[in-house]
C-alpha positions in Angstrom: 26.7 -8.1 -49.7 27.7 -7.9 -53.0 31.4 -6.5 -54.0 29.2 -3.3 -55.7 27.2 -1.7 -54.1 24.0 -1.2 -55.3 23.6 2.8 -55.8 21.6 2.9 -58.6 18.4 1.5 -56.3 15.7 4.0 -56.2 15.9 4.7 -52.2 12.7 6.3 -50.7 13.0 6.7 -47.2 9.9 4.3 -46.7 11.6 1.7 -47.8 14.8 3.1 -45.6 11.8 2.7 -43.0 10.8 -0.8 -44.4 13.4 -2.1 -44.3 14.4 -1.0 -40.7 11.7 -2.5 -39.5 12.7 -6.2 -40.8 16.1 -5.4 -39.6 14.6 -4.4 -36.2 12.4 -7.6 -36.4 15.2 -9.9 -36.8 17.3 -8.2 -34.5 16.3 -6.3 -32.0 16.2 -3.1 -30.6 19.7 -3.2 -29.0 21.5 -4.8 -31.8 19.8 -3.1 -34.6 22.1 -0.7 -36.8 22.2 1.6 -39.4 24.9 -0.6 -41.6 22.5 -3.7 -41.1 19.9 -1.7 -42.4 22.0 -0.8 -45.5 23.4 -4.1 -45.6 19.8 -5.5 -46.0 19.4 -2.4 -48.9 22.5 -3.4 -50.9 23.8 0.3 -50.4 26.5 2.1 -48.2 25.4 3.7 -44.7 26.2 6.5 -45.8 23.5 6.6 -48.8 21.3 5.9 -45.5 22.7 8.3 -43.5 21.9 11.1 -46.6 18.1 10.5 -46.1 18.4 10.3 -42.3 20.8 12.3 -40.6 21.6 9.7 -37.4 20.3 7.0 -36.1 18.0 8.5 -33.7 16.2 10.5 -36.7 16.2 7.1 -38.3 14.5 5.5 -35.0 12.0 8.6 -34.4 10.4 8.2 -37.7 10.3 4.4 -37.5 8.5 5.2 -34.7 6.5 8.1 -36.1 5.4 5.5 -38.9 4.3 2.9 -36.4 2.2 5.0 -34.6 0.9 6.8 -37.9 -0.7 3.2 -38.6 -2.6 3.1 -35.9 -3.4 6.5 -36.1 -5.2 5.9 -39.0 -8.2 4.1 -38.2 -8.7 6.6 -35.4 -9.0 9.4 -37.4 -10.9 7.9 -39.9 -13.4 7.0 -37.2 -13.0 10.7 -35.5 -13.9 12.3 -39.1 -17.1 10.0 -39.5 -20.1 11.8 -39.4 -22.5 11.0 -37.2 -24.0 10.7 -33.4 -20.8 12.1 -31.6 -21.9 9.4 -28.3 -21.7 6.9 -30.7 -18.9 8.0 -32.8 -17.1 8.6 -29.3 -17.4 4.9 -27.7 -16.3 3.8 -31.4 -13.0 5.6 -30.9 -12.3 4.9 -27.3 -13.4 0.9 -28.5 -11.0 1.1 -31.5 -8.3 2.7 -29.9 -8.0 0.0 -26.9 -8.2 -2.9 -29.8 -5.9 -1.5 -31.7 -3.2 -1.6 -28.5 -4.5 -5.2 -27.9 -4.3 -6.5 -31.0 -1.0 -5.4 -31.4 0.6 -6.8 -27.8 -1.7 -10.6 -28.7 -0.6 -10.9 -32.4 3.2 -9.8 -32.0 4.7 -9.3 -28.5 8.3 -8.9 -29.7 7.7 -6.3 -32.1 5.4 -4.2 -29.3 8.3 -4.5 -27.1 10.6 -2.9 -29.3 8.2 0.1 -30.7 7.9 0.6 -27.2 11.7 0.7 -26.1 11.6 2.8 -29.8 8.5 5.7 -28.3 11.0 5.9 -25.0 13.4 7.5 -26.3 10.9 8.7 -29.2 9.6 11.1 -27.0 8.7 14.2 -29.3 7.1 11.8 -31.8 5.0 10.3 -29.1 3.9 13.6 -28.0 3.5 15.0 -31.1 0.8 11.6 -31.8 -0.9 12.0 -27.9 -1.7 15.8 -28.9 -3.4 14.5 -32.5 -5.7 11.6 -30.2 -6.5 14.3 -28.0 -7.4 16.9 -31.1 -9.8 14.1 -32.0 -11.7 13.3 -28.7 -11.8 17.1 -28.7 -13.6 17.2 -32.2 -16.3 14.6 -31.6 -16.6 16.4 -28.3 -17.3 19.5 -29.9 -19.8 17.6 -32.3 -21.4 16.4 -29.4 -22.2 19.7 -27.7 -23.3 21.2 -31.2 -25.7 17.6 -31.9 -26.9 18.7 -28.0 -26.0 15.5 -27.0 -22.9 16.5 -24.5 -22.8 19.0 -22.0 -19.2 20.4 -21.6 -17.5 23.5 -20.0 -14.4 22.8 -21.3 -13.6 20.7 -24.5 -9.7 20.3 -23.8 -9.7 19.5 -20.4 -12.1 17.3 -21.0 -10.6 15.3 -23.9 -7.8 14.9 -21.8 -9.7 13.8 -18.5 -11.0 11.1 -21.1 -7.5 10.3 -22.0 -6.4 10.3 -18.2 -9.3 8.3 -17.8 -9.1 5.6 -19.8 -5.0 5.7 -19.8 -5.5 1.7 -18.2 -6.8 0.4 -21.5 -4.3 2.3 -23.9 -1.1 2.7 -22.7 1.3 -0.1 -22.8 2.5 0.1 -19.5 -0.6 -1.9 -18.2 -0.5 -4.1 -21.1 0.3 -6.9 -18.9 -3.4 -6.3 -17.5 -5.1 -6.8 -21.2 -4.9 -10.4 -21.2 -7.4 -10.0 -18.3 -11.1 -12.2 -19.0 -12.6 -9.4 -16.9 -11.4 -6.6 -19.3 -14.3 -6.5 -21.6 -16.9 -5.8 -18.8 -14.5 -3.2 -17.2 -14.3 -1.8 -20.7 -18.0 -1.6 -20.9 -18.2 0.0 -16.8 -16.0 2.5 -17.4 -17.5 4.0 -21.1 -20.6 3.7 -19.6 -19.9 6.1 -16.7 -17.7 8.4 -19.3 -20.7 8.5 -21.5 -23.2 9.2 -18.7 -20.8 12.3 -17.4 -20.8 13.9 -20.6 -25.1 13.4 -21.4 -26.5 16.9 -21.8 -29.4 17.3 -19.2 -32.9 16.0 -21.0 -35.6 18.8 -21.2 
């Protein structure tokens, strides 16, 4: 680092957050800290420390950013318009390739946004209760469209949730490499689907 500091650097805390996430790239969760990450800045920790408080702030919204990005194309998909049966096997589809995609292309980095949600855990709530807001939306669409039947949207976006919980959440992730995935994929939305069919006539 260079005898001066750099302080006269524009710091946003996205690139606070960028730069985090090289430094937790190249490190690792458990050796990762806050003066690598302002070592890799060319500023003091403490200039770090004035956007975020501690390091677990500064973890929680590395982690609120991560799962912000894949947030994204779910919500763009849950505010399409649209058949909701269609709209809703998009989602579900999406959402399990999105987990996938993300294990296949970079299993390090998975490993540590994971170790990152676990102690993350208000963040990770906070993004479970936003998918389920958006099953519960194309749900609702559904039953207005006529093409769902459903007593009860919430428990029903979250017996979705429950449902599929094999195909999204990293702790079966080990199970995704699987050849047989695709047609259990297709099985279980088919049933899902079926469940929520309004009666005909």
């Amino acid at each position: 680092m260079s005898a001066h500091m750099n302080e006269t650097v524009v710091l946003t805390p996205e690139r606070i957050l960028e730069a985090t996430e090289d430094v937790l790239r190249r490190y690792g969760l458990a050796k990762a800290t806050v003066v690598d990450v302002a070592r890799a800045l060319d500023v003091s920790h403490g200039t770090v420390y004035r956007h975020f408080p501690s390091k677990a702030s500064l973890r929680d919204a590395v982690a609120r950013r991560w799962l912000d990005r894949a947030n994204a194309p779910l919500e763009k998909i849950a505010n399409e318009p649209g058949p909701a049966r269609a709209k809703l096997e998009r989602w579900l589809r999406a959402q399990f390739a999105i987990k996938c995609t993300k294990v296949s292309e970079d299993p390090e980095m998975f490993a540590t946004y994971l170790a990152l949600a676990q102690d993350a855990r208000e963040v990770v709530n906070a993004y479970k209760d936003r998918l389920l807001d958006q099953v519960a939306r194309i749900l609702s669409e559904g039953v207005e469209q006529g093409a769902f039947h459903i007593r009860d949207i919430d428990a029903t976006a979250r017996a979705i949730f429950d449902a599929t919980t094999r195909f999204h959440h990293p702790a079966h992730a080990d199970e995704w490499a699987d050849p047989a995935l695709a047609a259990r994929t297709d099985a279980l939305l088919g049933l899902l689907l079926k469940g929520l069919e309004a009666p005909r006539g």
